[in-house]
Backbone and ligand atoms as CSV (ligand in chain L), in Angstrom:
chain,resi,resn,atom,element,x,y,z
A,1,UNK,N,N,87.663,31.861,144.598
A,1,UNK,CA,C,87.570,30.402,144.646
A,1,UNK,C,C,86.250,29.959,144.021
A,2,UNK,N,N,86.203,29.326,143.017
A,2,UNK,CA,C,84.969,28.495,142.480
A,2,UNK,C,C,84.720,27.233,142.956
A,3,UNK,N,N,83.407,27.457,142.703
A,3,UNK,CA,C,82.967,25.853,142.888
A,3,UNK,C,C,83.576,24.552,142.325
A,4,UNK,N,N,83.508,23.615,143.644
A,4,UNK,CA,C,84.359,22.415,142.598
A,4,UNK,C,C,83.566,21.099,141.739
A,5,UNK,N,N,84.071,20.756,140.941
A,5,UNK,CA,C,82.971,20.207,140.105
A,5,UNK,C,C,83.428,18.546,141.034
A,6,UNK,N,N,82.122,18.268,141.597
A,6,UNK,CA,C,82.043,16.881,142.399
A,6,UNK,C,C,83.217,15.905,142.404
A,7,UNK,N,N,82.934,15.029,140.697
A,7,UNK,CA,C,84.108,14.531,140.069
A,7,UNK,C,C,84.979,14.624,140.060
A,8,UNK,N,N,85.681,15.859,139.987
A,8,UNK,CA,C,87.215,15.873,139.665
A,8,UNK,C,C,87.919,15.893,141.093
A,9,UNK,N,N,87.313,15.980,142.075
A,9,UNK,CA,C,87.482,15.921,143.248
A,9,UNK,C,C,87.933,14.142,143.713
A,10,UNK,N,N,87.094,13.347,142.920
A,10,UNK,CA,C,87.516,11.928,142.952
A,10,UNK,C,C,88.638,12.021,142.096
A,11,UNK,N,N,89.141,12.744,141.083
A,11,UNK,CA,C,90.101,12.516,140.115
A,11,UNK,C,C,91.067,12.740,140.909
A,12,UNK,N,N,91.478,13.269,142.230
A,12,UNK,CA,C,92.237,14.388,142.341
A,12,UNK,C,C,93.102,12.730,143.443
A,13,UNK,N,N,94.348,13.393,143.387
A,13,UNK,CA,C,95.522,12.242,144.251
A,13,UNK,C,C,94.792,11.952,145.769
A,14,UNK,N,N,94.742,10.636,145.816
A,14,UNK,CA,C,93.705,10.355,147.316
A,14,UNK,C,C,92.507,10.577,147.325
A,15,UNK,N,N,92.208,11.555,146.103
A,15,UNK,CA,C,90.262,11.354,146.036
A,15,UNK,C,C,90.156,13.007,147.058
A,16,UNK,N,N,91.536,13.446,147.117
A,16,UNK,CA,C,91.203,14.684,148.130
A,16,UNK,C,C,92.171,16.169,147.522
A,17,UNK,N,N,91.903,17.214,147.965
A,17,UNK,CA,C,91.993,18.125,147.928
A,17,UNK,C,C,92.044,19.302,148.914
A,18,UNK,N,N,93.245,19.494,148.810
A,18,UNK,CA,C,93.629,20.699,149.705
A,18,UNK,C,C,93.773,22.028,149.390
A,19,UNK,N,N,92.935,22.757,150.269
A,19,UNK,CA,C,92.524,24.095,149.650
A,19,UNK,C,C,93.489,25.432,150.535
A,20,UNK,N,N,94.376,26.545,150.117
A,20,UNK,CA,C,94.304,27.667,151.628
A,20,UNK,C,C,93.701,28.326,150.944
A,21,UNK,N,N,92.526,28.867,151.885
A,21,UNK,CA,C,91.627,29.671,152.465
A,21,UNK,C,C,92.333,31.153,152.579
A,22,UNK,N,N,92.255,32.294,151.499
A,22,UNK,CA,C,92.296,33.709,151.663
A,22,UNK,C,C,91.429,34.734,151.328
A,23,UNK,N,N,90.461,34.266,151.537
A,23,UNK,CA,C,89.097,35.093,150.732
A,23,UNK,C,C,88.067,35.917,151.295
A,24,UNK,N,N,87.916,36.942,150.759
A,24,UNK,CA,C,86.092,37.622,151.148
A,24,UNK,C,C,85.341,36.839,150.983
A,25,UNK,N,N,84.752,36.754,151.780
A,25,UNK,CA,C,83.298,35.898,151.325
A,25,UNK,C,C,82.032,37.015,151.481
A,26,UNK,N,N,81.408,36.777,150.394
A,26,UNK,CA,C,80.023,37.588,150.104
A,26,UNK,C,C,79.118,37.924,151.392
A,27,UNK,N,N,78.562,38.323,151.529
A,27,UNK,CA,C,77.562,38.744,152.616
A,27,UNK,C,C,77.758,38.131,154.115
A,28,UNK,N,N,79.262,37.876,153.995
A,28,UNK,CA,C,79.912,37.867,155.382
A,28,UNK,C,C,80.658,39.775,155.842
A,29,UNK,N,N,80.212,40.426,156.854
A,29,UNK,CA,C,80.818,41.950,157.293
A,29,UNK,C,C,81.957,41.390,157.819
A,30,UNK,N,N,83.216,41.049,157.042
A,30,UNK,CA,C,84.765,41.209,157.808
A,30,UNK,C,C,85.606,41.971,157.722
A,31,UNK,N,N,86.340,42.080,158.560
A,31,UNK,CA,C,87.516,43.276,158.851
A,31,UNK,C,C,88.568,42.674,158.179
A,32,UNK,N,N,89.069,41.007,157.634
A,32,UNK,CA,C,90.429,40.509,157.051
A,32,UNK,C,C,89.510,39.681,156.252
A,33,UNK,N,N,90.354,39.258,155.134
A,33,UNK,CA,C,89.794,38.410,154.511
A,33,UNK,C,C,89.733,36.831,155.773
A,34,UNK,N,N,88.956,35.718,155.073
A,34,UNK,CA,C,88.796,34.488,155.642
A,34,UNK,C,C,90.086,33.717,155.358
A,35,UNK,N,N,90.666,33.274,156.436
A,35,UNK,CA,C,92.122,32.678,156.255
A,35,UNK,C,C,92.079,31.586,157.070
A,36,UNK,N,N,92.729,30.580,156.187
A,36,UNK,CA,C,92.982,29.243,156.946
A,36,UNK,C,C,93.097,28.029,155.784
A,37,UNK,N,N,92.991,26.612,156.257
A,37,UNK,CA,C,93.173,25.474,155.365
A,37,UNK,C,C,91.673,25.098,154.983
A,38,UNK,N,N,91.562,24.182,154.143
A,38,UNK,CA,C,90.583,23.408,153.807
A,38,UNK,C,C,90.826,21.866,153.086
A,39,UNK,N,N,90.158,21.276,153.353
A,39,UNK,CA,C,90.584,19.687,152.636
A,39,UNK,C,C,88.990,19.046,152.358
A,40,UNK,N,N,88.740,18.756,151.045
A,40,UNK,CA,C,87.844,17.954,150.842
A,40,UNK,C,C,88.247,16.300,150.404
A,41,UNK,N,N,87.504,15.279,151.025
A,41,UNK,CA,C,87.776,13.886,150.573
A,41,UNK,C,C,86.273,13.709,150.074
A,42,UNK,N,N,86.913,12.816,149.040
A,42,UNK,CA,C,85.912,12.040,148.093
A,42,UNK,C,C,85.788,10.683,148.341
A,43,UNK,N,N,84.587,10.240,149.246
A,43,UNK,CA,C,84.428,9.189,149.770
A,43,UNK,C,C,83.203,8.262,149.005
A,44,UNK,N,N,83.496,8.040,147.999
A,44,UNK,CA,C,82.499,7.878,146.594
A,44,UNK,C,C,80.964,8.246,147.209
A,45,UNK,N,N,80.518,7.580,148.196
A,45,UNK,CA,C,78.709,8.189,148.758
A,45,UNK,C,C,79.120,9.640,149.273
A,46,UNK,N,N,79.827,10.217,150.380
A,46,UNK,CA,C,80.092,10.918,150.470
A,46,UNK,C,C,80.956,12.351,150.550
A,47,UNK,N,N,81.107,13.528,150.550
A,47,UNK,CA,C,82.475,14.049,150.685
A,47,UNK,C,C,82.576,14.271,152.370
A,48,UNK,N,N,83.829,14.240,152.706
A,48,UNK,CA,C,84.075,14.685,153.981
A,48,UNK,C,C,85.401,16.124,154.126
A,49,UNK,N,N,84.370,17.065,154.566
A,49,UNK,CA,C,85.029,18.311,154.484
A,49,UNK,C,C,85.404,18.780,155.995
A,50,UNK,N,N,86.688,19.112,156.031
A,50,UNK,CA,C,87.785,19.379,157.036
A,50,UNK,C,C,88.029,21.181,156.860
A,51,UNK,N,N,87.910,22.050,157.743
A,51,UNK,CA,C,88.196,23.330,157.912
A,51,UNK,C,C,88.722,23.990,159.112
A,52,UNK,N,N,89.767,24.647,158.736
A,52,UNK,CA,C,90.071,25.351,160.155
A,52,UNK,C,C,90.769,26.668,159.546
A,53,UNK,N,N,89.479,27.817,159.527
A,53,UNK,CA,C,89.383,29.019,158.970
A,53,UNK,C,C,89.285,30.266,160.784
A,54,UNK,N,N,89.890,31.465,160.076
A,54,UNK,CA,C,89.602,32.420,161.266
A,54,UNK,C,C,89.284,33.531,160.630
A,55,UNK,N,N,88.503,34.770,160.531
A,55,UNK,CA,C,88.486,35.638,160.144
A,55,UNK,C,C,87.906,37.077,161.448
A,56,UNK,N,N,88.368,38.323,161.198
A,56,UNK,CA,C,87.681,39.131,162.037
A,56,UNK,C,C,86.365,39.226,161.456
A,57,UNK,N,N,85.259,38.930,162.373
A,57,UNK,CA,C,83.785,39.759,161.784
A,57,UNK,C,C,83.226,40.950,162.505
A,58,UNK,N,N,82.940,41.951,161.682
A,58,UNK,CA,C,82.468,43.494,162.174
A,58,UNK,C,C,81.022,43.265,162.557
A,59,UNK,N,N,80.503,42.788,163.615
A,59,UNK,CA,C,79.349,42.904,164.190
A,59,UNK,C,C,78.239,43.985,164.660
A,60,UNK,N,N,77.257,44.001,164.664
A,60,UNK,CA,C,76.504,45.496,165.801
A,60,UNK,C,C,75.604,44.687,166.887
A,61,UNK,N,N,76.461,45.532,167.976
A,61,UNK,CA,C,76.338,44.840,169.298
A,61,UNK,C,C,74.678,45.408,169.484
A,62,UNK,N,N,73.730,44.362,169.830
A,62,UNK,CA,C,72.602,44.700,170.028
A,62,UNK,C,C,71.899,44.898,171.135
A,63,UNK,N,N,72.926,45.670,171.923
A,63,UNK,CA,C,72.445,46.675,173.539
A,63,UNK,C,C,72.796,47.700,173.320
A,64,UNK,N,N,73.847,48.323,172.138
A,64,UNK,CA,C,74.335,49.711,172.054
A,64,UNK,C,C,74.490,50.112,170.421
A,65,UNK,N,N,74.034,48.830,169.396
A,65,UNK,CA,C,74.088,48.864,168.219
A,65,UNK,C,C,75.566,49.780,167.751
A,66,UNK,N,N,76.512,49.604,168.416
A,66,UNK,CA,C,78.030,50.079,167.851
A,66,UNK,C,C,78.470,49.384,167.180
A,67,UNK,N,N,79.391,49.192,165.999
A,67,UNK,CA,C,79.864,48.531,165.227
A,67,UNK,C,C,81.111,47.500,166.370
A,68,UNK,N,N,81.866,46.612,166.317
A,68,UNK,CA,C,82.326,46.059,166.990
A,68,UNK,C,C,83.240,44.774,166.107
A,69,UNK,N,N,84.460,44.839,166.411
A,69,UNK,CA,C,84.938,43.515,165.789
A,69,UNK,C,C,84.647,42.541,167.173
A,70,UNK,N,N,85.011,40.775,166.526
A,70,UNK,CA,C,84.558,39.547,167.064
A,70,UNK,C,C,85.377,39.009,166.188
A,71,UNK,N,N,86.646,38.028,166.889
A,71,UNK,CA,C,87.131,37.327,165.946
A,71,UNK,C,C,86.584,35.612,166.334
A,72,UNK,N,N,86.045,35.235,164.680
A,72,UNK,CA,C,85.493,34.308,164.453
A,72,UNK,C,C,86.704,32.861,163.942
A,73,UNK,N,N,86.480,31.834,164.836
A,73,UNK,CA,C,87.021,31.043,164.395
A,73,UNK,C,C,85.975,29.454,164.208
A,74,UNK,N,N,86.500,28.935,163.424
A,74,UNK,CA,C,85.873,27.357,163.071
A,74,UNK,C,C,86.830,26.263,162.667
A,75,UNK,N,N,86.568,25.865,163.560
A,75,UNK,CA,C,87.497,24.373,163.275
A,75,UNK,C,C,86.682,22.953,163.127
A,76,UNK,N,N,86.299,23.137,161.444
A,76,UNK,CA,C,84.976,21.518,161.909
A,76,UNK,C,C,84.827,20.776,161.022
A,77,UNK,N,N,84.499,20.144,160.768
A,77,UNK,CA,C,84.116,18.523,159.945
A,77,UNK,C,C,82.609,18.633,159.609
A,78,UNK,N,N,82.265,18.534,158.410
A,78,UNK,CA,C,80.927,17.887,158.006
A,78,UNK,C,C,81.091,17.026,156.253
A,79,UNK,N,N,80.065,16.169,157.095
A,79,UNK,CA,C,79.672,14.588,155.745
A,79,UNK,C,C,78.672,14.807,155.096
A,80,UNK,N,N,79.116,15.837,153.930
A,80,UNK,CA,C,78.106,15.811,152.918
A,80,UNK,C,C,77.559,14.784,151.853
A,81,UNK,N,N,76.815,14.132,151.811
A,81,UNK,CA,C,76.260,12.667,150.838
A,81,UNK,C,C,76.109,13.056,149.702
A,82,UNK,N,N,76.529,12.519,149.351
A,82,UNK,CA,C,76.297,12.269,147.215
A,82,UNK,C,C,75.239,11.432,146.860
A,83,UNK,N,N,74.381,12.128,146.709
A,83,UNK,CA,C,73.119,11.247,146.106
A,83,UNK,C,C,71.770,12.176,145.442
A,84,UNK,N,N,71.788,11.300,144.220
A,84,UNK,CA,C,71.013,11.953,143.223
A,84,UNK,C,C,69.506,12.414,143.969
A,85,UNK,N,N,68.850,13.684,143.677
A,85,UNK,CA,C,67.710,14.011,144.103
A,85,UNK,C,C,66.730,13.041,143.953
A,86,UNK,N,N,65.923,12.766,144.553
A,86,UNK,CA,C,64.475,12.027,144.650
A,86,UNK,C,C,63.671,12.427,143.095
A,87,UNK,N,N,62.867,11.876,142.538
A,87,UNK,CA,C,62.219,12.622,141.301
A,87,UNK,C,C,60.974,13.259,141.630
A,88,UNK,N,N,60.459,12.455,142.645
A,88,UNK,CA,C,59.197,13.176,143.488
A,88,UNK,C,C,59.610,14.451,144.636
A,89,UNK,N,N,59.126,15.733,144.070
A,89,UNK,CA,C,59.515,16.538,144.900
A,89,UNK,C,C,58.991,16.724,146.068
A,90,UNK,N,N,57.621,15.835,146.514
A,90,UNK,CA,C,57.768,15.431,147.617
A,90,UNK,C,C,58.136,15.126,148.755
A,91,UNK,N,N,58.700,13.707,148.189
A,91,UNK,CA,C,59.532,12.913,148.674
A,91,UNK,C,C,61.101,13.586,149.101
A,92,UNK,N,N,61.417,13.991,148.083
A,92,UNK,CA,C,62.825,14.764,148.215
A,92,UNK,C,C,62.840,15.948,149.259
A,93,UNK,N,N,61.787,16.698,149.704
A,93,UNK,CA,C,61.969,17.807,150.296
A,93,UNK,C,C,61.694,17.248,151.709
A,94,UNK,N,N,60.965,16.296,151.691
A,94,UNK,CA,C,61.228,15.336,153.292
A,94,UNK,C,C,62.268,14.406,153.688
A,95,UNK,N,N,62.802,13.908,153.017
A,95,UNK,CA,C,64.497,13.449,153.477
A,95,UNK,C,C,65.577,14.033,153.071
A,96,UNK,N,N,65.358,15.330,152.588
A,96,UNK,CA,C,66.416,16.675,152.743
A,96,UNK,C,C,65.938,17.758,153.999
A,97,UNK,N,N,64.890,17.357,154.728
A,97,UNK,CA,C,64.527,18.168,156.146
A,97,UNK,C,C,64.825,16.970,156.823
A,98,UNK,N,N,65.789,16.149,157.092
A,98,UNK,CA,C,65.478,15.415,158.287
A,98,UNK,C,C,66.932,15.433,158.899
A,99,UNK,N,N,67.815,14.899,159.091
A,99,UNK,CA,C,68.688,15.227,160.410
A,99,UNK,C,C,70.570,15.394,159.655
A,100,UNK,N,N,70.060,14.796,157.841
A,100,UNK,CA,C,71.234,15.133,157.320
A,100,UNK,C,C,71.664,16.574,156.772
A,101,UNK,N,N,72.963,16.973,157.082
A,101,UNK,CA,C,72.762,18.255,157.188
A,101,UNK,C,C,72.330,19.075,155.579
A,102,UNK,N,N,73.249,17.777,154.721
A,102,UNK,CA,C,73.302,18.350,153.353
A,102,UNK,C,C,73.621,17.140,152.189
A,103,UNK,N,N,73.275,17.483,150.841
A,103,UNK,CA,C,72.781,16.423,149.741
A,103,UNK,C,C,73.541,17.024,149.058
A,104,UNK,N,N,74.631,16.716,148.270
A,104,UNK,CA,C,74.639,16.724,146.902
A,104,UNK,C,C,74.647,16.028,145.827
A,105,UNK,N,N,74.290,16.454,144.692
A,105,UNK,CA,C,74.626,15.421,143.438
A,105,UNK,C,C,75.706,14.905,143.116
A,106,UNK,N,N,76.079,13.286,143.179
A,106,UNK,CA,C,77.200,13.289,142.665
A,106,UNK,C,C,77.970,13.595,141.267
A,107,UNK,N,N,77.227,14.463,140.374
A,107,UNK,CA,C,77.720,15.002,139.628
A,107,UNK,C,C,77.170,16.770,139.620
A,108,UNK,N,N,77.271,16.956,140.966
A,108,UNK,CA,C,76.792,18.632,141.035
A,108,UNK,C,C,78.337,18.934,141.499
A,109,UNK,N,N,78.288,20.216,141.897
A,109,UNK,CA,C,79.487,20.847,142.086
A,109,UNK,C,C,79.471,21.181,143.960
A,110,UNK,N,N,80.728,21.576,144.672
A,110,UNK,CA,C,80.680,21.418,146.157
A,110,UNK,C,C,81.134,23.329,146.124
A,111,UNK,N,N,80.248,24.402,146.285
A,111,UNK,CA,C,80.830,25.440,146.997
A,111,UNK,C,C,81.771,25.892,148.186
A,112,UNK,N,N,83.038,25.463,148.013
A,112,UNK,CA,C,83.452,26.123,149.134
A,112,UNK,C,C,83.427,27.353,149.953
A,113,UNK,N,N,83.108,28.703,148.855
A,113,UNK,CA,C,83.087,29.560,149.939
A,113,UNK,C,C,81.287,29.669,150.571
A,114,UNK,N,N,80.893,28.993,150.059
A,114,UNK,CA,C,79.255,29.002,150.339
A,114,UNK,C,C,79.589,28.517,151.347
A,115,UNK,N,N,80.359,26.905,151.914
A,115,UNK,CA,C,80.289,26.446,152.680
A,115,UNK,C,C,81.074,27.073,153.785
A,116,UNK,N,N,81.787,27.592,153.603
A,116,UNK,CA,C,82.638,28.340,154.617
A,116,UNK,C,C,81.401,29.720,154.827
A,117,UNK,N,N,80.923,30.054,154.364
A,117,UNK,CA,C,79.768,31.042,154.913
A,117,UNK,C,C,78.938,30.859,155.503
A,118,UNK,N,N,78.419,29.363,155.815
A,118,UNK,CA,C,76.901,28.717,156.555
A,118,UNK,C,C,77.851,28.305,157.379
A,119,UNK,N,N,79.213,27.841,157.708
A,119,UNK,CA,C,80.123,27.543,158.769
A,119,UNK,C,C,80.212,29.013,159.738
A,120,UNK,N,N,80.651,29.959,159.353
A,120,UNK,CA,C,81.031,30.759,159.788
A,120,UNK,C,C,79.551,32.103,159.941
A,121,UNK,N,N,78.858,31.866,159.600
A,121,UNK,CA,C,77.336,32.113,160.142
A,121,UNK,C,C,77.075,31.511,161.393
A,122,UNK,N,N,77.094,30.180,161.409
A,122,UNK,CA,C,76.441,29.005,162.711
A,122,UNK,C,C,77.682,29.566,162.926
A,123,UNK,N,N,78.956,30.178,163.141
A,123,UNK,CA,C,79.937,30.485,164.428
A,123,UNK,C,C,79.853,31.606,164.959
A,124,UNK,N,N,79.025,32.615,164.319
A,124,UNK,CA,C,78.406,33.707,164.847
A,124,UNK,C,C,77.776,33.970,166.506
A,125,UNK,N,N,77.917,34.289,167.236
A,125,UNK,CA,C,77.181,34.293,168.382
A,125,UNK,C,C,75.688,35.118,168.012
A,126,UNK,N,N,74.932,34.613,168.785
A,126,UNK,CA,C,73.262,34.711,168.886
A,126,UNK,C,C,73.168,36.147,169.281
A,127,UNK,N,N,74.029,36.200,170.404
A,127,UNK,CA,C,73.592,37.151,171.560
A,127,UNK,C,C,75.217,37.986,171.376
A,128,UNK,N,N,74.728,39.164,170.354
A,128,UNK,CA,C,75.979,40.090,170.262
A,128,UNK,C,C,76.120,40.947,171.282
A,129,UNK,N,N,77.517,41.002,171.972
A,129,UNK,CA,C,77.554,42.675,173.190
A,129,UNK,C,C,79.036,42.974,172.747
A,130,UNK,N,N,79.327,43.928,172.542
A,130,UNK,CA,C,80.165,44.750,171.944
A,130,UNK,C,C,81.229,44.099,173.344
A,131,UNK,N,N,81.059,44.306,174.558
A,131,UNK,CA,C,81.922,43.715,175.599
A,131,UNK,C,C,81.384,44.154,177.036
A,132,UNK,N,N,82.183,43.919,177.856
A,132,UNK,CA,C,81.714,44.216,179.525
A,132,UNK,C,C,81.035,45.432,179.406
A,133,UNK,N,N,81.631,45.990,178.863
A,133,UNK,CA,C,81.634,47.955,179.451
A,133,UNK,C,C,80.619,48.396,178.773
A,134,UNK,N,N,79.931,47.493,177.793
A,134,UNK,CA,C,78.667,47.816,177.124
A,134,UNK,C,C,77.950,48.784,177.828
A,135,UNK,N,N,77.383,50.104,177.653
A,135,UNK,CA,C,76.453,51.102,178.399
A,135,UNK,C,C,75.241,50.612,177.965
A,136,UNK,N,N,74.860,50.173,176.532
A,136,UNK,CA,C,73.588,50.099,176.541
A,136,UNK,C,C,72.820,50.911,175.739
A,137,UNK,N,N,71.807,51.311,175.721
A,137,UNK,CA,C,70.752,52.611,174.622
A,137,UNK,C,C,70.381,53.030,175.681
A,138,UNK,N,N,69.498,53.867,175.005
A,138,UNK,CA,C,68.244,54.660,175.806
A,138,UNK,C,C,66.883,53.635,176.043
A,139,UNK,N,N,66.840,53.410,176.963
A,139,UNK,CA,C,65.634,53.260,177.189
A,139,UNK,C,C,64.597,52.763,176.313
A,140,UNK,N,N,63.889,53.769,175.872
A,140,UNK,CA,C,63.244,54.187,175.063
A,140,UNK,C,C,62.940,53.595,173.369
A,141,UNK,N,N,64.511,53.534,172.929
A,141,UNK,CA,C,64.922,53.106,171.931
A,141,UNK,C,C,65.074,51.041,172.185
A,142,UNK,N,N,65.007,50.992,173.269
A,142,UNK,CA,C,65.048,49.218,172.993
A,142,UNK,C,C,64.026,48.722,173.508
A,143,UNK,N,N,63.115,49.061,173.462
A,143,UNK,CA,C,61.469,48.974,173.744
A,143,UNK,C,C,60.853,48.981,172.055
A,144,UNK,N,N,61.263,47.660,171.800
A,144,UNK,CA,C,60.464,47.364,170.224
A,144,UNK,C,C,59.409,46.451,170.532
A,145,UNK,N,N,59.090,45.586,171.582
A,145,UNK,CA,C,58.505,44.771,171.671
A,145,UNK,C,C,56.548,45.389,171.222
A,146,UNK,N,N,56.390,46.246,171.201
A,146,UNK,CA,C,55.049,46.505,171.310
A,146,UNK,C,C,54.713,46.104,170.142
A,147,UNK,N,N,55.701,46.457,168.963
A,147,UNK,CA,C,55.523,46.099,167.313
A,147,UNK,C,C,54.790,44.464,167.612
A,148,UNK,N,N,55.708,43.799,168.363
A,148,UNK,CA,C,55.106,42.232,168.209
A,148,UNK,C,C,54.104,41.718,168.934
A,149,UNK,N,N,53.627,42.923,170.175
A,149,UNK,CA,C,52.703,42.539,170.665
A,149,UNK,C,C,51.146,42.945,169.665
A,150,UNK,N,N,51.321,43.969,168.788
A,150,UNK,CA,C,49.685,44.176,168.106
A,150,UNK,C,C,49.803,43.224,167.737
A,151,UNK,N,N,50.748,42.545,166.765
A,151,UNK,CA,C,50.837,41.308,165.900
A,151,UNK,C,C,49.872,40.195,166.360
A,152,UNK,N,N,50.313,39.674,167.439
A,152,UNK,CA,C,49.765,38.779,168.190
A,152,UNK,C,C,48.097,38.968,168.649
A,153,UNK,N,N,48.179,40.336,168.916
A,153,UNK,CA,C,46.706,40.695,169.456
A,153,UNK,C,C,45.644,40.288,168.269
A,154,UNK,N,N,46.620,40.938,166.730
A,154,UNK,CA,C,45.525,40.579,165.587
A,154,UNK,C,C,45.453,39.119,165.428
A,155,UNK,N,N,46.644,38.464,165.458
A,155,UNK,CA,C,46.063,36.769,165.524
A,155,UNK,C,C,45.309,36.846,166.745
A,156,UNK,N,N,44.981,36.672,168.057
A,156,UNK,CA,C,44.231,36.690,168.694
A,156,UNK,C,C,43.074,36.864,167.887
A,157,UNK,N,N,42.398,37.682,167.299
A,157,UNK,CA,C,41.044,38.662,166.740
A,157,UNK,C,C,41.030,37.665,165.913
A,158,UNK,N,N,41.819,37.313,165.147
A,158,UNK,CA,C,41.307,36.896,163.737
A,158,UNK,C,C,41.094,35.123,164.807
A,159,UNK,N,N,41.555,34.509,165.844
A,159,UNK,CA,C,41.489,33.254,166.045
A,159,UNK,C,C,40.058,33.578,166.654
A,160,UNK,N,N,39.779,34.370,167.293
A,160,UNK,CA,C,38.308,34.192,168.124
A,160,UNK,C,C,37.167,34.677,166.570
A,161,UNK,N,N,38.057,35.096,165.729
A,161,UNK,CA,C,36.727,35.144,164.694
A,161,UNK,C,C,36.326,33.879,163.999
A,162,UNK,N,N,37.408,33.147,163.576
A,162,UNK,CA,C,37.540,31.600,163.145
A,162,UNK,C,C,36.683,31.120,163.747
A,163,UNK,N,N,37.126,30.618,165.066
A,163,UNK,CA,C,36.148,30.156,166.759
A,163,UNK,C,C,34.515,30.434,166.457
A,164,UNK,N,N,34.500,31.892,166.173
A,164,UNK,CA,C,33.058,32.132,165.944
A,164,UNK,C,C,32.142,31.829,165.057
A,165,UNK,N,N,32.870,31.914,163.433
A,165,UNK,CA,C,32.149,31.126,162.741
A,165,UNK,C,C,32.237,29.765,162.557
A,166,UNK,N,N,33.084,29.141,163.396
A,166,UNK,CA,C,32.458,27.508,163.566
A,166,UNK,C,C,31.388,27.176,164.631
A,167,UNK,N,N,31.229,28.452,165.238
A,167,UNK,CA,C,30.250,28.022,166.771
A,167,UNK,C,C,28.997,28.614,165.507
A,168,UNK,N,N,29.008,29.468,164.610
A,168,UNK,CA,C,27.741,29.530,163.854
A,168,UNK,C,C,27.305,28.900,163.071
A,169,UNK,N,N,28.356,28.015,162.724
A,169,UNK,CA,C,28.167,26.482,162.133
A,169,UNK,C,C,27.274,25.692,162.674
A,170,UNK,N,N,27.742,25.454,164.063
A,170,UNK,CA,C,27.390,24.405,164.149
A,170,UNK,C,C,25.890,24.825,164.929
L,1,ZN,ZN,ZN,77.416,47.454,173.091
């Protein structure tokens, strides 16, 4: 599936487009391809994209790091805006961080399987466990935290050195 070119998406009967969904998607680990519908509308400021995709994803459960299927589903709506970038890159990189999720050009192109990959990422669970019966590791082996504690200790060192040469400042 390629990208769709913005425009022709307004060309298209109703300004919309209906997509089925049978695909790998890139640097998604699945067990089936991604299956389901898709519909984009062309709402001249914005598009409004409709999905209801399921795919198995091969996870590693991170109490026993076993490989593990998780079947992933998404059923969701997002209002992507059509509007030309800011010329000040400034400006542009602060009302593309603020609460809209996403910008495009109205003459850029709309990735669907990109978008079905940042969908189906955010449907990922945080907190992987293979299931109930999870045993777990050794001990031993899930005791990483010390790595992040020097970390911290050296910011510590380096903040009381900062501290110090402003107290020799002044
Ligand atoms: Zn497990």
């Amino acid at each position: 599936m390629k990208p769709l070119y913005i425009p022709q998406i307004r060309q298209a009967t109703g300004s919309k487009l209906e997509i089925t969904v049978n695909d790998a998607i890139e640097g998604l680990e699945t067990l089936t391809p991604v299956r389901g519908e898709m519909s984009i509308i062309h709402h001249l400021s914005y598009l409004e994209v409709n999905a209801t995709v399921e795919t198995i994803a091969t996870l590693v459960c991170h109490r026993c790091l076993k490989h593990y299927n998780h079947r992933l589903q998404v059923d969701t709506q997002e209002l992507i805006w059509l509007e030309d970038p800011a010329p000040d890159p400034e400006e542009r990189s602060d009302s593309q961080q603020g609460d809209l999720s996403e910008t495009l050009s109205p003459q850029g192109y709309f990735d669907p399987l990109n978008w079905l990959y940042e969908q189906l990422s955010l449907a990922t669970p945080l907190q992987q466990i293979c299931g109930d019966a999870c045993e777990g590791v050794e001990p031993t082996l899930a005791q990483t935290t010390p790595v992040l504690d020097s970390r911290w200790s050296e910011l510590a060192a380096l903040k009381q050195q900062l501290n110090g040469g402003n107290e020799e400042m002044n």
